[in-house]
C-alpha positions as CSV (number, residue, x, y, z in Angstrom):
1,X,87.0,21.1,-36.0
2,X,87.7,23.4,-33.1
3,X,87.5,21.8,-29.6
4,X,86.8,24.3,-26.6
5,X,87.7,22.6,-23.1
6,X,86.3,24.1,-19.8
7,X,87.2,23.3,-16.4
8,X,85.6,24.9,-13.6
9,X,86.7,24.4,-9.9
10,X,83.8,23.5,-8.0
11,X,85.5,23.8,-5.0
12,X,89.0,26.0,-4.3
13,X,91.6,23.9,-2.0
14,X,93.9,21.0,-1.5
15,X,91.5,18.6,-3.0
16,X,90.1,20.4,-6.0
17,X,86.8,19.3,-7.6
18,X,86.4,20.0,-11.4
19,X,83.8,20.0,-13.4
20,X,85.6,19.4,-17.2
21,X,83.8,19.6,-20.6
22,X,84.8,19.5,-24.3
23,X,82.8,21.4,-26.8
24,X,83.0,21.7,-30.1
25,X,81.7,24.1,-32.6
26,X,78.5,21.4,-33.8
27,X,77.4,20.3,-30.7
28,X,76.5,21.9,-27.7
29,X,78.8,19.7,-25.3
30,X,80.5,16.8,-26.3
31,X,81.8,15.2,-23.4
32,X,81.4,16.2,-19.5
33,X,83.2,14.7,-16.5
34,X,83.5,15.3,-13.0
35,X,87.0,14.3,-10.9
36,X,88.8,14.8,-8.2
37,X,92.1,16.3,-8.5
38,X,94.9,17.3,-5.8
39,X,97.1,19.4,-8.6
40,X,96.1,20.4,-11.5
41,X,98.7,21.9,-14.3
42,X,97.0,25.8,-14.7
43,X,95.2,25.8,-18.0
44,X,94.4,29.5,-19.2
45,X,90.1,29.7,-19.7
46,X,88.3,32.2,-20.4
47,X,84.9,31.9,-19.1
48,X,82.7,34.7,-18.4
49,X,81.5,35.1,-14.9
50,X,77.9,35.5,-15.8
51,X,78.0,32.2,-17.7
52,X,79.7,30.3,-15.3
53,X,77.2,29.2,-13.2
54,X,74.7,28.6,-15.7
55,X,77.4,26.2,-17.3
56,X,77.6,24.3,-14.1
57,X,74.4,24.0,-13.6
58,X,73.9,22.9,-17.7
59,X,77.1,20.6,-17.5
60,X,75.6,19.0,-14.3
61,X,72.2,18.1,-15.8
62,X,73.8,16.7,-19.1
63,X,76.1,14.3,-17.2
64,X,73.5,12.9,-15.1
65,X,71.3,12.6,-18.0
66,X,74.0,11.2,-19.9
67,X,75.2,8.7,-17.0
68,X,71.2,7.8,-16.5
69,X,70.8,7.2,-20.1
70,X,74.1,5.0,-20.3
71,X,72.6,3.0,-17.5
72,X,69.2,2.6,-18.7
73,X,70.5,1.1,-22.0
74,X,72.6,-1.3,-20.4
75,X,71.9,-4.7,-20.4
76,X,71.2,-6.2,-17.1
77,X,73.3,-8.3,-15.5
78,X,73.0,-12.3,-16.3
79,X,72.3,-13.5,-13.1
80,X,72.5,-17.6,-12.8
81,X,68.8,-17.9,-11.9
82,X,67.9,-21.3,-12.9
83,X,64.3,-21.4,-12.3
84,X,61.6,-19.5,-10.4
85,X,58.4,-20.9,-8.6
86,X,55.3,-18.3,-7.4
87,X,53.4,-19.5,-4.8
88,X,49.8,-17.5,-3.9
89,X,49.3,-17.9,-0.1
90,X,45.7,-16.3,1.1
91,X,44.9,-15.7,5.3
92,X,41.4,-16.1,6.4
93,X,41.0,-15.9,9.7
94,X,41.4,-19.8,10.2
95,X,41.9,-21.4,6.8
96,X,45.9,-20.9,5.6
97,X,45.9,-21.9,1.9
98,X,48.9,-22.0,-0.5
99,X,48.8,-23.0,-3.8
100,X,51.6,-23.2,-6.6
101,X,51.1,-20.6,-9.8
102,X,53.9,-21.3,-12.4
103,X,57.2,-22.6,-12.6
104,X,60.1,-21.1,-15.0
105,X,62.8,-22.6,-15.9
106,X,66.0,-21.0,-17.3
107,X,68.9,-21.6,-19.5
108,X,72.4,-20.3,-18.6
109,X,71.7,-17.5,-21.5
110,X,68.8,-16.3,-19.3
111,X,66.0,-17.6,-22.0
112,X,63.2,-19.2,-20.7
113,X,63.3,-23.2,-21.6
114,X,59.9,-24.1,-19.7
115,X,57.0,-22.7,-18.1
116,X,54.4,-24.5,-16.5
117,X,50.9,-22.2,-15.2
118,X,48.8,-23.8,-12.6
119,X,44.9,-23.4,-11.4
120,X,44.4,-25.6,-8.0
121,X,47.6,-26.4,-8.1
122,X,46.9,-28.8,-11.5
123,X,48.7,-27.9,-14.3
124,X,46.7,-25.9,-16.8
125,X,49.4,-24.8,-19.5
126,X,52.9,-26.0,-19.8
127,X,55.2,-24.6,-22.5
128,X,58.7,-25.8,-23.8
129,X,61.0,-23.3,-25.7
130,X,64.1,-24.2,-27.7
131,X,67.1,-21.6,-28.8
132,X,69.6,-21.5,-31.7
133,X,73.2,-20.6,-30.7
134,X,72.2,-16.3,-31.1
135,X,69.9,-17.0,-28.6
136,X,66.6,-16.7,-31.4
137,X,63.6,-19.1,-30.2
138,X,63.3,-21.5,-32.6
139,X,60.8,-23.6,-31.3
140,X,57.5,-23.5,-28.9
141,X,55.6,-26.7,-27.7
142,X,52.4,-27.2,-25.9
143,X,51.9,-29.7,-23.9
144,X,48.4,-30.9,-22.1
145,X,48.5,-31.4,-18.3
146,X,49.2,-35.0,-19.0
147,X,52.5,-34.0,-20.7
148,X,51.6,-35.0,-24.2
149,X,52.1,-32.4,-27.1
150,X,49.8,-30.5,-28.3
151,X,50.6,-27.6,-30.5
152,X,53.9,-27.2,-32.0
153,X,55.7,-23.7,-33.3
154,X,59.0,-23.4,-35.1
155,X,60.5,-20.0,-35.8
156,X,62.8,-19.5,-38.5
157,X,65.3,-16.6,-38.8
158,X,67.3,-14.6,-41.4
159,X,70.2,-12.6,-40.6
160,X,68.4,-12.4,-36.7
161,X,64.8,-11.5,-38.2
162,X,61.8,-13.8,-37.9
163,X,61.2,-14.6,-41.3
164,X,58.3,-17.9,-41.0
165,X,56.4,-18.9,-38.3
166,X,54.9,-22.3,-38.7
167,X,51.8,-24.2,-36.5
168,X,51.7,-27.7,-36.2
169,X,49.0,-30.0,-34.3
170,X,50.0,-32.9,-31.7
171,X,49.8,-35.3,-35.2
172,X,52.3,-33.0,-36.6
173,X,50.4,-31.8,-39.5
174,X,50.9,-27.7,-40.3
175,X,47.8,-26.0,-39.4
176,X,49.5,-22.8,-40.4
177,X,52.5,-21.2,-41.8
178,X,53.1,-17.1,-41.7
179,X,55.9,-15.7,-43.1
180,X,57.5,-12.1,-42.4
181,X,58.9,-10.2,-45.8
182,X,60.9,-6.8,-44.1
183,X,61.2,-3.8,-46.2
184,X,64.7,-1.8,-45.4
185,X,66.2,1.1,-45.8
């Protein structure tokens, strides 16, 4: 495979900007970078004036596509939230009223562990969530606002797939059991 490298000085002088790319003979441009260099060793290009500023303006729009697509796909950073509280606060004219909305709880993977919902500031739902070690939810209970269960859910997994889902009353009977059959390539 043949490799082509360009480098193209966007601007002449004692601090040098290039733009650098590698292209090969499959794809278009393989690798694009822009850095500031004081020297440079002279490499011998041949790039066609015509082309040149096309290729700028082509190698400049790949690497901020490429750089917003690398950023987009990161993961965002685990921050050490443990829990977050929304409170609704409404002004009219004399009457100030705030009333809680939910409640989230965190564990120090960033998965939710509890979540409480409120209307009137009562509780109205509460869920608990459990995790196994890859961070999967393996279990989801439903409490009443009295704090007694109500519903149950367990998750099972294969190979990080959800392969059963199963229901389960506050007696602890199953109410219902799905399970998940994948078809792969």
């Amino acid at each position: 495979m043949n490799y082509n490298i360009f480098i193209i000085d966007l601007m002449p002088g004692q601090n040098r900007l290039y733009l650098i790319f590698l292209a090969d003979d499959n794809t278009a441009i393989a690798f694009t970078s822009i850095c500031l260099i004081n020297k440079l060793i002279p490499l011998k290009l041949k790039i066609m004036k015509q082309f040149k500023h096309i290729l700028i303006i082509a190698t400049v729009a790949l690497f901020l596509m490429s750089t917003y697509t690398a950023i987009a796909q990161q993961k965002p950073a685990q921050s050490k939230v443990r829990s977050v509280t929304v409170y609704d606060e409404k002004f009219d004219k004399r009457v100030y009223e705030k009333s809680k909305l939910s409640e989230s709880t965190y564990d120090t993977h960033g998965n939710i562990i509890e979540e409480i919902d409120y209307v009137n500031n009562k509780v109205d739902k509460h869920f608990q969530y459990q995790y196994d070690a890859s961070d999967n939810q393996i279990r989801e209970i439903e409490l009443d606002s009295s704090g007694k269960i109500t519903k149950t859910t367990e998750y099972k997994y294969d190979r990080g797939l959800k392969v059963e889902k199963t229901v389960s009353g506050a007696d602890g009977k199953v109410k219902s059991k799905q399970t998940y059959i994948y078809t792969t390539f």
